[in-house]
N, C-alpha and C positions, 0 to 999 in steps of 0.2 A: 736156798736160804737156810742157816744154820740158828740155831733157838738161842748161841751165842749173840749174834748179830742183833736180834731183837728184844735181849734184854735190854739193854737202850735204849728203845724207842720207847714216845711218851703213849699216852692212852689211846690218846684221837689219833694219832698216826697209827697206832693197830688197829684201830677201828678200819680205819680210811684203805687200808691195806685188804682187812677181811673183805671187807664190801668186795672192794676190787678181785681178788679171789673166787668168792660166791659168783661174781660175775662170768668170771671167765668158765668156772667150772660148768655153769650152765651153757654158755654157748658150746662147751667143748660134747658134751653131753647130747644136745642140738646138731652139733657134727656129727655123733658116733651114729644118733639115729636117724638121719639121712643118709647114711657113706660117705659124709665127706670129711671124715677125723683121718688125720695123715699122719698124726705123731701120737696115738694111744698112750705111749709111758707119758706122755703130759698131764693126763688125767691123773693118775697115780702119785704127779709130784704135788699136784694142786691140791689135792685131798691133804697131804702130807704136811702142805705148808699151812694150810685151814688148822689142822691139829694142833700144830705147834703156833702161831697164834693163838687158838683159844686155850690151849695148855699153858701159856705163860700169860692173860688176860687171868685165868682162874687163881694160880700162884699168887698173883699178886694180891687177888680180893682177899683170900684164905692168909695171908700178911700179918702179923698182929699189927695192929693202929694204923693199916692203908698203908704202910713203909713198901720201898719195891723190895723185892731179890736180888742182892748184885751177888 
């Protein structure tokens, strides 16, 4: 997911996305500490794409008058 891609998206679809994120990262997490994590750089992309989500959620608030970033 590139931080391009997601200026576009509206609010509740970042929202609806981070959720989903948080989600995953925990079971992968749940994986790692049973042995059963198969693709470890996964963990890595998921953190990264949590970042960039709330890095362009933040952008936006820090906006003068709520306008987005394009």
């Amino acid at each position: 997911m590139k931080a391009s891609d997601l200026q576009g998206v509206t609010k509740v679809e970042l929202e609806h996305q981070l959720a989903g994120l948080r989600g995953e990262l925990f079971n992968l997490r749940f994986q790692q500490a049973t042995r059963q994590l198969r693709n470890p750089a996964r963990m890595r992309h998921v953190k990264r794409d949590i970042a960039r989500i709330l890095t362009i959620m933040r952008q936006r608030e820090s906006s003068p008058a709520g306008s987005e970033i394009k």
